[in-house]
PyMOL Python script that loads the backbone (N, CA, C, O; Angstrom):
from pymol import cmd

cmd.read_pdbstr("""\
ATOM      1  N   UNK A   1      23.934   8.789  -2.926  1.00  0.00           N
ATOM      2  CA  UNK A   1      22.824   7.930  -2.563  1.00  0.00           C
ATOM      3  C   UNK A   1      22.398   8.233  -1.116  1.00  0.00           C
ATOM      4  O   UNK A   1      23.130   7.982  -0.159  1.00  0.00           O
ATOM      5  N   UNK A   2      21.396   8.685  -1.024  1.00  0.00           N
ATOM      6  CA  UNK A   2      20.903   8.363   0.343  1.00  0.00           C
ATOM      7  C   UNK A   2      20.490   7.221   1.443  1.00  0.00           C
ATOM      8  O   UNK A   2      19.807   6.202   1.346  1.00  0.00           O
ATOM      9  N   UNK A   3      21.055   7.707   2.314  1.00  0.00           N
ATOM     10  CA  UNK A   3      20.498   6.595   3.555  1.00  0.00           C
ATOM     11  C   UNK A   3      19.627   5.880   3.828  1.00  0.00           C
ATOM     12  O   UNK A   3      18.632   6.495   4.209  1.00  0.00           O
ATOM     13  N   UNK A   4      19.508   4.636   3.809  1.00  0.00           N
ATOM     14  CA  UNK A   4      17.908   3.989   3.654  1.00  0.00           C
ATOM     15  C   UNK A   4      17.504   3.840   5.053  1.00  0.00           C
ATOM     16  O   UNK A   4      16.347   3.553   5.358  1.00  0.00           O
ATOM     17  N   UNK A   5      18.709   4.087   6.158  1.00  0.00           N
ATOM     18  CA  UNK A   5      17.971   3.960   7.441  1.00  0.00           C
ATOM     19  C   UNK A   5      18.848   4.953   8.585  1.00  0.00           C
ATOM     20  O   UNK A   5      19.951   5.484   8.458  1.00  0.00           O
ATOM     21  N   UNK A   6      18.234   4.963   9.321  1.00  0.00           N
ATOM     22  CA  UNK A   6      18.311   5.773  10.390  1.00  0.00           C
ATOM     23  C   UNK A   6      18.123   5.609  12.180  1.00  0.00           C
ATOM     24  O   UNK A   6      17.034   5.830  12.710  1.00  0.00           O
ATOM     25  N   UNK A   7      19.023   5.303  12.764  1.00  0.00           N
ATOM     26  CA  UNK A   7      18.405   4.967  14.205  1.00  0.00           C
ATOM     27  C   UNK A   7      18.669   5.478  15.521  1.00  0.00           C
ATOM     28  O   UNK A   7      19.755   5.946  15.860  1.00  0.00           O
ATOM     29  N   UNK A   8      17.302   5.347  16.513  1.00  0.00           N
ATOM     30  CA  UNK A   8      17.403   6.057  17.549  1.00  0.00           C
ATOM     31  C   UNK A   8      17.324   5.235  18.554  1.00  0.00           C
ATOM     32  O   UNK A   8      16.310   4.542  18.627  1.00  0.00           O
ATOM     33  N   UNK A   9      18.356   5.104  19.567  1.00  0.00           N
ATOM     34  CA  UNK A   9      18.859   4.295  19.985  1.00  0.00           C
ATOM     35  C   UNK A   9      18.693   4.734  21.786  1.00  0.00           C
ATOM     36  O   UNK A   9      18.679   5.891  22.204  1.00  0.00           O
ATOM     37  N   UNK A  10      18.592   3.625  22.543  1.00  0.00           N
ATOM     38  CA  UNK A  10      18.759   3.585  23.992  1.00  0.00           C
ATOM     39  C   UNK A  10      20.030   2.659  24.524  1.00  0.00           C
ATOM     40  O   UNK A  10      20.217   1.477  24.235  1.00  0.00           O
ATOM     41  N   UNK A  11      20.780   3.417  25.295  1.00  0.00           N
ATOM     42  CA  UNK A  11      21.296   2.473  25.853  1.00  0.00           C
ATOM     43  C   UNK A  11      21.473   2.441  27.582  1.00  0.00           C
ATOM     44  O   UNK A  11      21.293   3.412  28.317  1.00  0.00           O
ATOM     45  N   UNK A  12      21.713   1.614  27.839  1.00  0.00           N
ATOM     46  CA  UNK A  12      21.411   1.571  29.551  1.00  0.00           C
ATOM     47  C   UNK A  12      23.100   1.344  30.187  1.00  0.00           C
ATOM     48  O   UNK A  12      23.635   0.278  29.885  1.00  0.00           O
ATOM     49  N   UNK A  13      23.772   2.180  30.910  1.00  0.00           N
ATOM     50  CA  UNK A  13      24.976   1.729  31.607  1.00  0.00           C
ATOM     51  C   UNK A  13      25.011   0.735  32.445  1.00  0.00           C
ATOM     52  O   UNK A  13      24.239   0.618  33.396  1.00  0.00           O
ATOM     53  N   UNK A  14      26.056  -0.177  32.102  1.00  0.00           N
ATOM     54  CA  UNK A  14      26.289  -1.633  33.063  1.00  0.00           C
ATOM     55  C   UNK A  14      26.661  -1.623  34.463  1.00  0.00           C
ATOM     56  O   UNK A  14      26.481  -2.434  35.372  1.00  0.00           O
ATOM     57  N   UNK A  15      27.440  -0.065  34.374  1.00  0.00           N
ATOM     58  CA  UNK A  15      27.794  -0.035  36.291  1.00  0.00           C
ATOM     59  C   UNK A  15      26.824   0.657  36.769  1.00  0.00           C
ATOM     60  O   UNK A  15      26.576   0.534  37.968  1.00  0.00           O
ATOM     61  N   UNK A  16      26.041   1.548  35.960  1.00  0.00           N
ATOM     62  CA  UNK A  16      24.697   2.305  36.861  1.00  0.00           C
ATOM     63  C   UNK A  16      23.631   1.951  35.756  1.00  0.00           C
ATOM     64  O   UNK A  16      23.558   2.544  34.680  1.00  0.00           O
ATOM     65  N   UNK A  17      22.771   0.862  36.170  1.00  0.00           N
ATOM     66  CA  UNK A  17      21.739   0.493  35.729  1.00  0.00           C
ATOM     67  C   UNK A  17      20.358   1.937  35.296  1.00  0.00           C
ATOM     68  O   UNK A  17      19.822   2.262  34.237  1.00  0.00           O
ATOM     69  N   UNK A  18      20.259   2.358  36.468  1.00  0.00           N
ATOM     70  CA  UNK A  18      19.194   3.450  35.961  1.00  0.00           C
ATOM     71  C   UNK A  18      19.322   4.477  35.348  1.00  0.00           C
ATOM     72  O   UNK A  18      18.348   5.161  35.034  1.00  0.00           O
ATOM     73  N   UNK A  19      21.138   4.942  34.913  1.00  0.00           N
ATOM     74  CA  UNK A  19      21.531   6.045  33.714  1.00  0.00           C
ATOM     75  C   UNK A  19      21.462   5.356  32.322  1.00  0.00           C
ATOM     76  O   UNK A  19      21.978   4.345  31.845  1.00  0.00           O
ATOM     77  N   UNK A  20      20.611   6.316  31.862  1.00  0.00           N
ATOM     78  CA  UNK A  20      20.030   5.677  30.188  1.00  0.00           C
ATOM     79  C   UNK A  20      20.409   6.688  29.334  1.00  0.00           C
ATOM     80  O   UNK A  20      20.112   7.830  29.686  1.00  0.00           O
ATOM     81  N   UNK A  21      21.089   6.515  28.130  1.00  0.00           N
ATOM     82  CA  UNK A  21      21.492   7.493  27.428  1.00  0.00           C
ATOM     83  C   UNK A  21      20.598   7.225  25.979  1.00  0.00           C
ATOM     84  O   UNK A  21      20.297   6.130  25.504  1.00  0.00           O
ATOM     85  N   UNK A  22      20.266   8.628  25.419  1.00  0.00           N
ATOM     86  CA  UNK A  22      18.877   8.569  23.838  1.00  0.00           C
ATOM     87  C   UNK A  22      20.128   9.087  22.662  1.00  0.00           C
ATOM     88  O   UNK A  22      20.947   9.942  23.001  1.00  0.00           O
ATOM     89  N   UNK A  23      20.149   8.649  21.683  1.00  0.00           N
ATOM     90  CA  UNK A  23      21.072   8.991  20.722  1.00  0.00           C
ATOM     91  C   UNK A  23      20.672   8.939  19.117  1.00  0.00           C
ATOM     92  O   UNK A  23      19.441   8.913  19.080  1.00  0.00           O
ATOM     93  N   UNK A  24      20.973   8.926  18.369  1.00  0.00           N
ATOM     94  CA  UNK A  24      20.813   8.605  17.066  1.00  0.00           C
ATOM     95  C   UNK A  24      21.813   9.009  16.306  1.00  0.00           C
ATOM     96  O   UNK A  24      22.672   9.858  16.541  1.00  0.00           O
ATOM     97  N   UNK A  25      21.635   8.305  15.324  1.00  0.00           N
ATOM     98  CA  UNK A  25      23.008   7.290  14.806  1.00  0.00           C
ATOM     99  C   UNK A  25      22.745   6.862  13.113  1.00  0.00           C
ATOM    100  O   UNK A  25      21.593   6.444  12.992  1.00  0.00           O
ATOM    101  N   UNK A  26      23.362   6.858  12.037  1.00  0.00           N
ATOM    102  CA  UNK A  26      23.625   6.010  11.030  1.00  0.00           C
ATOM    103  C   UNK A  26      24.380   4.548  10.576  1.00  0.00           C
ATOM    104  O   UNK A  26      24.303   3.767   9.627  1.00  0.00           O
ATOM    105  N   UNK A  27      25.214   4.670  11.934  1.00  0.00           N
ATOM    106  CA  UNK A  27      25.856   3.663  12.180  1.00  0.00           C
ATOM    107  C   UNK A  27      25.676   2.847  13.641  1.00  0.00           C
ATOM    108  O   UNK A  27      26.566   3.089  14.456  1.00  0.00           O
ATOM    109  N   UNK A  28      24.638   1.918  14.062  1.00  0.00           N
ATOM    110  CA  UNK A  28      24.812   1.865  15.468  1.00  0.00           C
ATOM    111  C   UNK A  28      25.629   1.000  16.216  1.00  0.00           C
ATOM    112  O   UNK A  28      25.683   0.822  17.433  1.00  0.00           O
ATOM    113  N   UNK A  29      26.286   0.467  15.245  1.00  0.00           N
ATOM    114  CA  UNK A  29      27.073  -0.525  15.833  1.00  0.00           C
ATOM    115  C   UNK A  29      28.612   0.346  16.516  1.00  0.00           C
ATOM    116  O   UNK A  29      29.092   0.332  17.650  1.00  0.00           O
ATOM    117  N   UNK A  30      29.002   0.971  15.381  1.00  0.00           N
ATOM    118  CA  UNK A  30      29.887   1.799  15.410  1.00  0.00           C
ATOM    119  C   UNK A  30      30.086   2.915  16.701  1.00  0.00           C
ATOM    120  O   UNK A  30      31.087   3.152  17.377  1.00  0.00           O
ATOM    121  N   UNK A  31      28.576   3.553  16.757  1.00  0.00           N
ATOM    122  CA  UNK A  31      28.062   4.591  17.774  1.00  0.00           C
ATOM    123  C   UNK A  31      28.687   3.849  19.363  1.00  0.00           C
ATOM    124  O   UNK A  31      29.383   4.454  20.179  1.00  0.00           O
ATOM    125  N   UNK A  32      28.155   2.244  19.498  1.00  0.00           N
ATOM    126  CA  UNK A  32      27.591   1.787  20.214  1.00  0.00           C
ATOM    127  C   UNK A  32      29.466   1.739  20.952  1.00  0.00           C
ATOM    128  O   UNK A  32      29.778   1.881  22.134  1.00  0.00           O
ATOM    129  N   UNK A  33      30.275   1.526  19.917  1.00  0.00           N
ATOM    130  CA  UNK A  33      32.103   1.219  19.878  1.00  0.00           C
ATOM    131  C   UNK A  33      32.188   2.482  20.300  1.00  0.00           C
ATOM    132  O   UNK A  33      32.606   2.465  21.458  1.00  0.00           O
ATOM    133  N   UNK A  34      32.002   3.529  19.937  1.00  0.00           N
ATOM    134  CA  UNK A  34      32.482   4.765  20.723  1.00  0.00           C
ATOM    135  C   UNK A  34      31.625   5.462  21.562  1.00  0.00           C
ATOM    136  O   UNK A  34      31.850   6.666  21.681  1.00  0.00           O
ATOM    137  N   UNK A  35      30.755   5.012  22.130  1.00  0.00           N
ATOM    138  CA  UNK A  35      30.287   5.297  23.730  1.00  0.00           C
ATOM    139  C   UNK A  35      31.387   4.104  24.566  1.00  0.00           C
ATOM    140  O   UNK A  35      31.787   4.427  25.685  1.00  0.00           O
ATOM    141  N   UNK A  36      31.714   3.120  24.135  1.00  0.00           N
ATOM    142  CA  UNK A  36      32.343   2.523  25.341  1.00  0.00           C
ATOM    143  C   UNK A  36      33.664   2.603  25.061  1.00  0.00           C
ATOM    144  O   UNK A  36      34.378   1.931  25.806  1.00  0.00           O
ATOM    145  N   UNK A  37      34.185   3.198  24.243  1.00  0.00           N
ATOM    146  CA  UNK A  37      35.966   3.875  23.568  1.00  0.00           C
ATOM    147  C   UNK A  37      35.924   5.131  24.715  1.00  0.00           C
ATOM    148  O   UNK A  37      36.944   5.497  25.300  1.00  0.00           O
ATOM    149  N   UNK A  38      35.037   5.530  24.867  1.00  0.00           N
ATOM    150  CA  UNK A  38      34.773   6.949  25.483  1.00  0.00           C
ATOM    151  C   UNK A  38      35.302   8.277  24.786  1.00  0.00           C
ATOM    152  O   UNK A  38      35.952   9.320  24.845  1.00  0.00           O
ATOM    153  N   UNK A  39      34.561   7.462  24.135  1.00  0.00           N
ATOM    154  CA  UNK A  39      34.864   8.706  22.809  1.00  0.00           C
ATOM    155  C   UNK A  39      33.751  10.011  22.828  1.00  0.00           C
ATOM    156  O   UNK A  39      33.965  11.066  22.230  1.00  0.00           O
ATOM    157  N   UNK A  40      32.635   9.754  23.561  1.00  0.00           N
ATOM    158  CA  UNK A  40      31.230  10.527  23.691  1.00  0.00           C
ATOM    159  C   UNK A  40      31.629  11.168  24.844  1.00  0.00           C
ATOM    160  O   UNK A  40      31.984  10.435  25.767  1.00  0.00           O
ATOM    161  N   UNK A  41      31.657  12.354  25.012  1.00  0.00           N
ATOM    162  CA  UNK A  41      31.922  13.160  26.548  1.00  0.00           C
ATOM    163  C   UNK A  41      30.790  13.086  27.406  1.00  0.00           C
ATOM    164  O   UNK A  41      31.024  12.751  28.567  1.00  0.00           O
ATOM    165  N   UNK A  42      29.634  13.323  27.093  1.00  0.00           N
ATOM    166  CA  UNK A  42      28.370  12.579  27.822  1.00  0.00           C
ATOM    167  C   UNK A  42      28.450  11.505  28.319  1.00  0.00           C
ATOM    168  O   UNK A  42      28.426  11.404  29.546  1.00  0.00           O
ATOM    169  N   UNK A  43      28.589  10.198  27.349  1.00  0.00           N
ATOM    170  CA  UNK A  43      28.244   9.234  27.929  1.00  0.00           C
ATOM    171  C   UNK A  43      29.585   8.496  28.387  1.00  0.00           C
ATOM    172  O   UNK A  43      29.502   7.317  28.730  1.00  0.00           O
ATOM    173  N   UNK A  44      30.919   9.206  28.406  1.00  0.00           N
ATOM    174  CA  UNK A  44      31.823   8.885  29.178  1.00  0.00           C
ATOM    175  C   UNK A  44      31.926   8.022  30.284  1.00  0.00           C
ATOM    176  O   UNK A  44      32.086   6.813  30.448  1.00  0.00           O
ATOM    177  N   UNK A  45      31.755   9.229  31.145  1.00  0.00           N
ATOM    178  CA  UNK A  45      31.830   9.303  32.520  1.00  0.00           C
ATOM    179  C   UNK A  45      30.821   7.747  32.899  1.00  0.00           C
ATOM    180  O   UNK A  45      31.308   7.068  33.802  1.00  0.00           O
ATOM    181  N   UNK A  46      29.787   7.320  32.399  1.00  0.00           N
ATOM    182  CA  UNK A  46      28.987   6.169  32.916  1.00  0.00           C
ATOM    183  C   UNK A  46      29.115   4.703  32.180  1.00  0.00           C
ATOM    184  O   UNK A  46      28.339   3.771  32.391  1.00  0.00           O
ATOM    185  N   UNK A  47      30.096   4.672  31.390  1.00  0.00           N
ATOM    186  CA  UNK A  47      30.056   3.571  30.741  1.00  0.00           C
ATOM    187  C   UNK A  47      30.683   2.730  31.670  1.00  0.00           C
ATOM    188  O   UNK A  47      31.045   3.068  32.797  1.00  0.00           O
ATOM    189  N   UNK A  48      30.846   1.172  30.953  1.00  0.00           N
ATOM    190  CA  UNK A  48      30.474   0.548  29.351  1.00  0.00           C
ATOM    191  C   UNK A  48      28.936   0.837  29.640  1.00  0.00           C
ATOM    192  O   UNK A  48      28.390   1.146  30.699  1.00  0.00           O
ATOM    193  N   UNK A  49      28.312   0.604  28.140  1.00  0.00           N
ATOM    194  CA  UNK A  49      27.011   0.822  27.850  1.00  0.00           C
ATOM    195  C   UNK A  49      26.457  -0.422  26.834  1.00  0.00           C
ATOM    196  O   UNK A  49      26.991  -0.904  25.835  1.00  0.00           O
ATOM    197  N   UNK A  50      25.320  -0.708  27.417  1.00  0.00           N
ATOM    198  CA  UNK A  50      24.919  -2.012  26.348  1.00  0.00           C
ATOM    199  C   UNK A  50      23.567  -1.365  26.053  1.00  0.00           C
ATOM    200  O   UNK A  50      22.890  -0.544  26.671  1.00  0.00           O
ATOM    201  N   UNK A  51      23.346  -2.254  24.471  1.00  0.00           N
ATOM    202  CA  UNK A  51      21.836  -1.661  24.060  1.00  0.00           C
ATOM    203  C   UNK A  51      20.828  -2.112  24.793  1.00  0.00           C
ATOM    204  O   UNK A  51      20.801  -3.249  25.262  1.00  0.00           O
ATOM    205  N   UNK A  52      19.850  -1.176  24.954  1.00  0.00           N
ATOM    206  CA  UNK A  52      18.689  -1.906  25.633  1.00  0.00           C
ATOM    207  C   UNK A  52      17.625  -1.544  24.721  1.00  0.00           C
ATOM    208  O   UNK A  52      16.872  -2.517  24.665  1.00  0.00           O
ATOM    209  N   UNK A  53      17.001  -0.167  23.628  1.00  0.00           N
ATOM    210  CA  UNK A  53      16.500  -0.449  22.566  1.00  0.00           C
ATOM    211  C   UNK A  53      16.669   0.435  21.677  1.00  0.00           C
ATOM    212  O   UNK A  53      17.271   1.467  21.974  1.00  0.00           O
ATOM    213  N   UNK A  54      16.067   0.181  20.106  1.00  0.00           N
ATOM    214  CA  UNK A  54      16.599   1.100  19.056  1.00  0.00           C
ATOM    215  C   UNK A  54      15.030   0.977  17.859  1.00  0.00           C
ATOM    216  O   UNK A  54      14.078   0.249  17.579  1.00  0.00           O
ATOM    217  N   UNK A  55      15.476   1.859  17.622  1.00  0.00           N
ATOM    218  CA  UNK A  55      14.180   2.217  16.612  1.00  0.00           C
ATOM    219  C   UNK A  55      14.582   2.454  15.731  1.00  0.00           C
ATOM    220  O   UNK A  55      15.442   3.325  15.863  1.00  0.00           O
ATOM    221  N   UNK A  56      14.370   1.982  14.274  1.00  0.00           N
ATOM    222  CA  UNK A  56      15.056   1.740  12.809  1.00  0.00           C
ATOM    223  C   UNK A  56      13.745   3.208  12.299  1.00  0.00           C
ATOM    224  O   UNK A  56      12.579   3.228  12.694  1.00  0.00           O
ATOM    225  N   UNK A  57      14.380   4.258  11.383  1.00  0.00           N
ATOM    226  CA  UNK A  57      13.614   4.987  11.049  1.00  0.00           C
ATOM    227  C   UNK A  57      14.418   5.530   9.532  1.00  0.00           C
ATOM    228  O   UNK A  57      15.547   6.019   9.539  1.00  0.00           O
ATOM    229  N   UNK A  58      13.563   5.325   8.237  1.00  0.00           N
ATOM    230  CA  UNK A  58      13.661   5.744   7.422  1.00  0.00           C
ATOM    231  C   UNK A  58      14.477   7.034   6.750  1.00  0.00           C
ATOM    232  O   UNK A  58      15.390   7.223   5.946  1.00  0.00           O
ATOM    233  N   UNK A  59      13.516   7.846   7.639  1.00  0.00           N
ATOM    234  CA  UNK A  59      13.750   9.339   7.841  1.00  0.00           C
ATOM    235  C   UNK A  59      14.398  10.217   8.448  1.00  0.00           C
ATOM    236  O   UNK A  59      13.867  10.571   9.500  1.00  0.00           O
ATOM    237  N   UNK A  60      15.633  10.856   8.113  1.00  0.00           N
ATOM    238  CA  UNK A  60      16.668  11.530   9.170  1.00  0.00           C
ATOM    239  C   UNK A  60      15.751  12.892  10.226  1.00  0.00           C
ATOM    240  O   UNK A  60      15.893  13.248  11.396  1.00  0.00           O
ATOM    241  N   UNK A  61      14.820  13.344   9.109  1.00  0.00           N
ATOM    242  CA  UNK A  61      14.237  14.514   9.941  1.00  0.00           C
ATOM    243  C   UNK A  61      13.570  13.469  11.217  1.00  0.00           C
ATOM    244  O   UNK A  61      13.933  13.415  12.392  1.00  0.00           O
ATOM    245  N   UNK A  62      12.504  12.702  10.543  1.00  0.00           N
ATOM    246  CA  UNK A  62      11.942  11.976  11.954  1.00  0.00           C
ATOM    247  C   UNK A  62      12.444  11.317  12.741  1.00  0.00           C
ATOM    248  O   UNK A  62      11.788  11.220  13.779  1.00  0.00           O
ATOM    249  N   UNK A  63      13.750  10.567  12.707  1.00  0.00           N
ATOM    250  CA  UNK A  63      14.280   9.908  13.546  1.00  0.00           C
ATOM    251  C   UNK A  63      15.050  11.363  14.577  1.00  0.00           C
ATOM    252  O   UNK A  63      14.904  11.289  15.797  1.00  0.00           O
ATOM    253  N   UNK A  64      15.761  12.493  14.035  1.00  0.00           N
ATOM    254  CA  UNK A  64      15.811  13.680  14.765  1.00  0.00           C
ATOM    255  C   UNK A  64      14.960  13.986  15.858  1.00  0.00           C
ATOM    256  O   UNK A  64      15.254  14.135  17.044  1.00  0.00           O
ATOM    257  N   UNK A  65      13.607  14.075  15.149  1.00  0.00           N
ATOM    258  CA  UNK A  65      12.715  14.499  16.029  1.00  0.00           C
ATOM    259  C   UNK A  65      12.443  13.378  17.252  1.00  0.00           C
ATOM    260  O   UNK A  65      12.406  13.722  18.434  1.00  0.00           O
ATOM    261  N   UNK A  66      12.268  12.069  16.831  1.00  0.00           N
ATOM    262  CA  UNK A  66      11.847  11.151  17.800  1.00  0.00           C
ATOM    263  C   UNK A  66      13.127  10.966  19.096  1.00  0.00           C
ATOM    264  O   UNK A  66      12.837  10.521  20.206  1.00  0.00           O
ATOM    265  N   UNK A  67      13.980  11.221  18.865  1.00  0.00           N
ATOM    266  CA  UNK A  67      15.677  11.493  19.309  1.00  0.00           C
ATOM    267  C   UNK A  67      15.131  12.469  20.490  1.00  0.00           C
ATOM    268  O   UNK A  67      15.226  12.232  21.694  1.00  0.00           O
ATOM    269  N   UNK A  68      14.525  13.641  19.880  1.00  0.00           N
ATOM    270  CA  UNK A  68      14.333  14.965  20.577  1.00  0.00           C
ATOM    271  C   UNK A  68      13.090  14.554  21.631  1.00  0.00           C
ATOM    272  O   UNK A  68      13.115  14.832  22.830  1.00  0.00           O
ATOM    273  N   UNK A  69      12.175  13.956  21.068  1.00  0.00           N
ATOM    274  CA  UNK A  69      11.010  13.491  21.744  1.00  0.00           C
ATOM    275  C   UNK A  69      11.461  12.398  23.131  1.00  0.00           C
ATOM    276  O   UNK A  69      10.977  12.314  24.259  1.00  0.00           O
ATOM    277  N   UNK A  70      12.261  11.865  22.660  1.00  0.00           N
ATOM    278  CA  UNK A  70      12.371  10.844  24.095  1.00  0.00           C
ATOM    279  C   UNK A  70      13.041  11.514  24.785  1.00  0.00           C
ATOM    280  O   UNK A  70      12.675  11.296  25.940  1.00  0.00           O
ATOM    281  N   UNK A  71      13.924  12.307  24.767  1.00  0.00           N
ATOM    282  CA  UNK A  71      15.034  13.766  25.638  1.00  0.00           C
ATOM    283  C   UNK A  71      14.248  14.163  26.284  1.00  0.00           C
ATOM    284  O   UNK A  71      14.569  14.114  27.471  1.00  0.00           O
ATOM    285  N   UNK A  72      12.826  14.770  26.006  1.00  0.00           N
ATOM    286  CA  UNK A  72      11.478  15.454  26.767  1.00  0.00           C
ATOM    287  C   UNK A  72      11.702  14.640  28.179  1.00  0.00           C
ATOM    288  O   UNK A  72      12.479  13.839  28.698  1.00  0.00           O
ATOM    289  N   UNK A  73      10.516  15.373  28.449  1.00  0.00           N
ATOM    290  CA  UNK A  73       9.882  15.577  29.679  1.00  0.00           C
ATOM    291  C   UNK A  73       8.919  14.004  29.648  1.00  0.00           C
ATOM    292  O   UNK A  73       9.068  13.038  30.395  1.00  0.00           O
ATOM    293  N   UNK A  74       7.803  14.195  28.376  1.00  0.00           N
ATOM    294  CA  UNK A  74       6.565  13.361  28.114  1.00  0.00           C
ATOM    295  C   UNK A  74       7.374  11.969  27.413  1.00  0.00           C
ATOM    296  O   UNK A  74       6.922  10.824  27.385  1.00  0.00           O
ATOM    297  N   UNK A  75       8.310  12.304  27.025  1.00  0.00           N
ATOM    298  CA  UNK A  75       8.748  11.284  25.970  1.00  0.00           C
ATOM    299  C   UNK A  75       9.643  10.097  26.588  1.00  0.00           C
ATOM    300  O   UNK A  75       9.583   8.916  26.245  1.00  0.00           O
ATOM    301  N   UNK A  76      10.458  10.632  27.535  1.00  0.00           N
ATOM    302  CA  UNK A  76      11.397   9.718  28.870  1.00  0.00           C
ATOM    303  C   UNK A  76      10.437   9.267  29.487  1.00  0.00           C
ATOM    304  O   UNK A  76      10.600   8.113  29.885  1.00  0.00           O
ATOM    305  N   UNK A  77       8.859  10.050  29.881  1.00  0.00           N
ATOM    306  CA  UNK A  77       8.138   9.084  30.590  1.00  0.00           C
ATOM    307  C   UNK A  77       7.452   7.964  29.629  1.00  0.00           C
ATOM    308  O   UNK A  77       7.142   6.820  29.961  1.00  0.00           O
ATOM    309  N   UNK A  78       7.282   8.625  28.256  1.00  0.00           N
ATOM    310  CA  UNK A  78       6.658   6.946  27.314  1.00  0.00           C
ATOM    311  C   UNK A  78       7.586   6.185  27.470  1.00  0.00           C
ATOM    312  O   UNK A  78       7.255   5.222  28.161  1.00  0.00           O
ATOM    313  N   UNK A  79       8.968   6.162  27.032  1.00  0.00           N
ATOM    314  CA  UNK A  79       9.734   5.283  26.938  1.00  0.00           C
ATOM    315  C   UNK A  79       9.894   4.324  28.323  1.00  0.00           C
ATOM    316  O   UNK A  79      10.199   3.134  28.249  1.00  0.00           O
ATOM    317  N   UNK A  80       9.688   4.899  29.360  1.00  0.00           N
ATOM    318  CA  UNK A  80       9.807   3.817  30.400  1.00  0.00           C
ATOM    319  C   UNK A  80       8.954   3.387  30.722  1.00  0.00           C
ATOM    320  O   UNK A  80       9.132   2.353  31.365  1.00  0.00           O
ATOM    321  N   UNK A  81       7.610   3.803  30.539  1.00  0.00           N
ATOM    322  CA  UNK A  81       6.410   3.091  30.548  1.00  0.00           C
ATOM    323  C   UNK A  81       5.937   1.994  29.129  1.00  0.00           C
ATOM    324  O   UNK A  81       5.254   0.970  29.090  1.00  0.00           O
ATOM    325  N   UNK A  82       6.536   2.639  28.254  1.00  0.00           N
ATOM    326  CA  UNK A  82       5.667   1.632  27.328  1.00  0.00           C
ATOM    327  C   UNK A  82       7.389   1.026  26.210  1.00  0.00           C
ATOM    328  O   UNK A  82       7.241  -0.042  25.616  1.00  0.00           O
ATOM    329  N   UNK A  83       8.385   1.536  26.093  1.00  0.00           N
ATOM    330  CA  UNK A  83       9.263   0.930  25.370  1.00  0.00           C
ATOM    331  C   UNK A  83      10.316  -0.126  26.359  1.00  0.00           C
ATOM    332  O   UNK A  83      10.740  -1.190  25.909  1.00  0.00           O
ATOM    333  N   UNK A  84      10.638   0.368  27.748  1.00  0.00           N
ATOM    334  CA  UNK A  84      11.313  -0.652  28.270  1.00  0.00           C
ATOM    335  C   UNK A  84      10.813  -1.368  29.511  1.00  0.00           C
ATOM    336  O   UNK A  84      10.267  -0.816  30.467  1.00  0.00           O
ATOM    337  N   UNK A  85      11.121  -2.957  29.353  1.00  0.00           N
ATOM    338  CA  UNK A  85      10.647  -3.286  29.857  1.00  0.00           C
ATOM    339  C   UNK A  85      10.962  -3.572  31.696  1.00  0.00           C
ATOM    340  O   UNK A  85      10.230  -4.367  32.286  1.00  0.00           O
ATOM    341  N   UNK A  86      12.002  -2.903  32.392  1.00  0.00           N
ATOM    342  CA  UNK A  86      12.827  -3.099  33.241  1.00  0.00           C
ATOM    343  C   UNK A  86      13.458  -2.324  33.822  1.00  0.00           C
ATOM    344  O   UNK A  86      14.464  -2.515  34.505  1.00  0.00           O
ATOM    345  N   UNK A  87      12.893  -1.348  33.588  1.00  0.00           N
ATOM    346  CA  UNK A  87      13.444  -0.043  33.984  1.00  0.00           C
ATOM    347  C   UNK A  87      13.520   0.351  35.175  1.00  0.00           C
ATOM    348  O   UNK A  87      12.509   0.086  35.826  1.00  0.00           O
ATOM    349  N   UNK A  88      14.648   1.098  35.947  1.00  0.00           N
ATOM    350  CA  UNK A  88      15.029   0.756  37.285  1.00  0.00           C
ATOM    351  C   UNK A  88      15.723   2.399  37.634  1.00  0.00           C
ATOM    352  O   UNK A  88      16.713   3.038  37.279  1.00  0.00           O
ATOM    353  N   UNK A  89      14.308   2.638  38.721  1.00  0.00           N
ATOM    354  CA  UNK A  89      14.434   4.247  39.019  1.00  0.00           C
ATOM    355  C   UNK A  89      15.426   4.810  40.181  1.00  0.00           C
ATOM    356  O   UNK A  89      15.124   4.466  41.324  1.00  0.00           O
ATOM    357  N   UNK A  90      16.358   5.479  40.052  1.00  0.00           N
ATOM    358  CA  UNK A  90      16.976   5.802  41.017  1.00  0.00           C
ATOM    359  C   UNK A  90      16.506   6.235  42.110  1.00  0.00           C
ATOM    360  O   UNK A  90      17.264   6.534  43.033  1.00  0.00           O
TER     361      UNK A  90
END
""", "prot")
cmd.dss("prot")
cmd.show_as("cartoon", "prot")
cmd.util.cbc("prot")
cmd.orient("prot")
């Protein structure tokens, strides 16, 4: 059976507010347990990490891509302009 959902996820570190990590996930609760297990070698080093937002997507290819899109250049700047609301620039 396939996956009925898919998500791409932000999360913001609690000891350094302006490191934001983009991810995607089938499980985000789970994901969310091993970024702060430090189980993620990336997002290690900056945790704990709490959600700040997530995007529910149908589609594994598109939620991939939208994953890839906020990583950008154009796409880190939508997201802090138009997805969060609080965003805090080093």
């Amino acid at each position: 059976m396939a996956r009925l959902e898919y998500f791409v996820y932000v999360l913001r570190s609690k000891q350094y507010p302006s490191r934001l990590y983009i991810g995607f996930t089938e499980d985000i609760t789970k994901r969310i347990e091993q970024h702060n297990a430090g189980l993620i070698k990336y997002s290690k080093r900056y945790g704990p990490w709490e959600l700040e937002s997530y995007i529910s997507v149908k589609n594994k290819k598109t939620a991939l891509y939208l994953e890839r899109y906020l990583k950008s250049g154009s796409g880190f700047a939508f997201l802090k302009k138009r997805l969060l609301s609080n965003f805090i620039s080093s």
